[in-house]
C-alpha positions as CSV (number, residue, x, y, z in Angstrom):
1,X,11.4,-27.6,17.0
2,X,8.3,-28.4,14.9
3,X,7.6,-31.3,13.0
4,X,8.2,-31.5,9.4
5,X,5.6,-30.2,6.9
6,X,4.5,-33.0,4.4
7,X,3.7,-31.4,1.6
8,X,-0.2,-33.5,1.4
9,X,-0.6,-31.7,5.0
10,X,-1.5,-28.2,2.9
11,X,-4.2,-29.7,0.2
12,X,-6.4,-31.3,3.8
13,X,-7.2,-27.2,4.0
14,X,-7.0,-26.2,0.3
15,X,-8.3,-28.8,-2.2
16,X,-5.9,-27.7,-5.0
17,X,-3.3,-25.1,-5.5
18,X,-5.3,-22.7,-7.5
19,X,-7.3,-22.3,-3.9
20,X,-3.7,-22.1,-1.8
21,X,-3.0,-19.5,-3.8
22,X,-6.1,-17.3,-3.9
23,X,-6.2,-17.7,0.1
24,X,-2.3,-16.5,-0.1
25,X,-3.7,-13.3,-1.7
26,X,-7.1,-12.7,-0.5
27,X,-6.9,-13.4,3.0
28,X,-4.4,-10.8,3.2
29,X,-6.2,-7.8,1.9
30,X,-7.9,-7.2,5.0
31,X,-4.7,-6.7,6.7
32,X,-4.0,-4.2,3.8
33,X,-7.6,-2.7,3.6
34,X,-7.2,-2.0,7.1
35,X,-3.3,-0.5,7.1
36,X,-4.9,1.7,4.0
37,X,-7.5,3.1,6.4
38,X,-7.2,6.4,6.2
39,X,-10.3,7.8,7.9
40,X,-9.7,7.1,11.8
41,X,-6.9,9.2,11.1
42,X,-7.6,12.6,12.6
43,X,-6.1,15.9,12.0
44,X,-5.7,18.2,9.7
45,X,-5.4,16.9,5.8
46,X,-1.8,17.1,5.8
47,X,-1.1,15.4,8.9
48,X,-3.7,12.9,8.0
49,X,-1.8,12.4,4.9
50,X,1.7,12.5,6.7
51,X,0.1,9.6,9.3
52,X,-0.6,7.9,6.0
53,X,2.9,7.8,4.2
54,X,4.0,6.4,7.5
55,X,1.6,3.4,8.2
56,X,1.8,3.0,3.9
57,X,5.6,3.0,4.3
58,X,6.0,0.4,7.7
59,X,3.9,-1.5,5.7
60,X,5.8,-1.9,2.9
61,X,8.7,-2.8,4.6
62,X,7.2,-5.4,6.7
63,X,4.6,-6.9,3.9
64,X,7.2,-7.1,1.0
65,X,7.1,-10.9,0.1
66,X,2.9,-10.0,0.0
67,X,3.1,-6.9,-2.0
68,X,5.2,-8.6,-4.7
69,X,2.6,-11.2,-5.0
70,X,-0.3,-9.0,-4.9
71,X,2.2,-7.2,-8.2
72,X,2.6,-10.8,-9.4
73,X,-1.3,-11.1,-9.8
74,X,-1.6,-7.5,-11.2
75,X,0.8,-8.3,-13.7
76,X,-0.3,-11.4,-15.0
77,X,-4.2,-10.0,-15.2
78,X,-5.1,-12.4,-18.1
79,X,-3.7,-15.0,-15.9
80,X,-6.1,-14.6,-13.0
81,X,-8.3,-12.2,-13.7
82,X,-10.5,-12.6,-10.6
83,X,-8.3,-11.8,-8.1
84,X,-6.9,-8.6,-10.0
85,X,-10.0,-7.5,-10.1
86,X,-10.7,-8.3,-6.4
87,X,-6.8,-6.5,-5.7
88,X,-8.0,-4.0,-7.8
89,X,-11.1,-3.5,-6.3
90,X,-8.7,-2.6,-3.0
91,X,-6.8,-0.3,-5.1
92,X,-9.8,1.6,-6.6
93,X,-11.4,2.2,-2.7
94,X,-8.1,3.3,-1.5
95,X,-7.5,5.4,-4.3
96,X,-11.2,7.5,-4.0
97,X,-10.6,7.7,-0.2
98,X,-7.1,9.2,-1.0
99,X,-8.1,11.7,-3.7
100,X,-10.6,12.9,-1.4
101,X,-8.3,13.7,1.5
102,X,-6.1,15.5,-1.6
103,X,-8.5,17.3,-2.2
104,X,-9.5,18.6,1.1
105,X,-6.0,19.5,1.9
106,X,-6.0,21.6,-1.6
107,X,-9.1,23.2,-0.4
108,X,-7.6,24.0,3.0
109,X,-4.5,25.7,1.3
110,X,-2.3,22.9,2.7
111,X,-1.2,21.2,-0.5
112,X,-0.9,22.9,-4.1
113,X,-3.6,22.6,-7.1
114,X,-3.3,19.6,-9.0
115,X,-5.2,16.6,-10.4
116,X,-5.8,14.6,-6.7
117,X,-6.7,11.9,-9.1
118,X,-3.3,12.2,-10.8
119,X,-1.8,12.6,-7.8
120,X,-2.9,9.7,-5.9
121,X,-2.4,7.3,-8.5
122,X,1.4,8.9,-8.6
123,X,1.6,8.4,-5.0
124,X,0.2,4.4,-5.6
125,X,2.5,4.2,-7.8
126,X,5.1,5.0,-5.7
127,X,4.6,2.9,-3.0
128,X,4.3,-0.1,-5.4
129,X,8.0,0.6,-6.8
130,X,9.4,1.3,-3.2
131,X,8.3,-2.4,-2.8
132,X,9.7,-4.0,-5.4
133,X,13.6,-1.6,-5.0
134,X,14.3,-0.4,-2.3
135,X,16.4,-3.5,-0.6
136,X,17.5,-3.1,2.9
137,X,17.4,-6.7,4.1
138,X,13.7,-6.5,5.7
139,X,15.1,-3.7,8.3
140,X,12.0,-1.3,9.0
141,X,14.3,0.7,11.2
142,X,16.3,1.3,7.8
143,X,17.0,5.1,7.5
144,X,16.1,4.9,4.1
145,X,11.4,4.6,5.2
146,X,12.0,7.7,6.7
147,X,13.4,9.5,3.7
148,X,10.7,7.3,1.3
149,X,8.1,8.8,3.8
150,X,9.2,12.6,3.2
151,X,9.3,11.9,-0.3
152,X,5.3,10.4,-0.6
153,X,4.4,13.1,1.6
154,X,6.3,15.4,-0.8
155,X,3.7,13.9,-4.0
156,X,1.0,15.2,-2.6
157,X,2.5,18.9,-2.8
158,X,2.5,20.5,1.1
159,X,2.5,24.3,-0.2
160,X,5.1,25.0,2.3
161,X,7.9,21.5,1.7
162,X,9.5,21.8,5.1
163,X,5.7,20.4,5.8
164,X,7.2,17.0,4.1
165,X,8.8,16.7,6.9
166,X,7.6,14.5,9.5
């Protein structure tokens, strides 16, 4: 049993709230940088991608409460301007490193043409809304990550869709 929080006991590490709440986001994004990692993943384009959907969707599921904060600051820009930029600095990297691998897995005949940076920001997208529905009480063993796996796979376009399976 732990001892009660007193609510000074948080401003002896953050002077003021606006700072409490920029560590709540910032600190963070590493953790999410580093689940957005995409290029230790090897394999082919498509299984790089299908490792992707995987790690993007577990962490979804177990980051929620974070990801609607980090959709809180997005949303309110005007608001706080410098950590949207600094979230959407995240976004930007993750975006280019993602359009890339797109377009490598067009290239190798693995995904159909399309705009990778179209489809990228689609898949974004995507992952951003699963956060914010899909409500299984916090469960990652939910059935319902797998089928929101095959269907970000399926954004990107495998040529052949049985390849959205994983």
């Amino acid at each position: 049993m732990s001892a009660p929080e007193v609510h000074g006991t948080v401003f002896l590490y953050f002077p003021t709230k606006d700072a409490l709440f920029r560590a709540a986001v910032t600190e963070p994004l590493r953790t999410l940088e580093r689940a957005l990692n995409v290029e230790q993943i090897e394999g082919t384009p498509l299984e790089r991608l299908r490792q992707v959907a995987r790690a993007h969707a577990r962490f979804v599921v177990q980051h929620r409460d974070y990801l609607r904060l980090v959709q809180y600051v997005l949303g309110h820009y005007d608001r706080f301007p410098d950590l949207a930029q600094e979230v959407s600095a995240l976004t930007d990297r993750h975006g280019a490193t993602l359009v890339a691998l797109i377009q490598e897995g067009q290239e190798a005949g693995q995904l159909v043409p399309g705009d990778p940076d179209a489809i990228a920001l689609a898949y974004l997208g995507f992952l951003n809304s699963i956060g914010l529905v899909v409500n299984v009480g916090g469960s990652k063993d939910a059935p319902v990550w797998d089928a929101m796996t095959r269907l970000g796979i399926r954004i990107f376009g495998p040529r052949d869709m049985t390849e959205a399976i994983p």
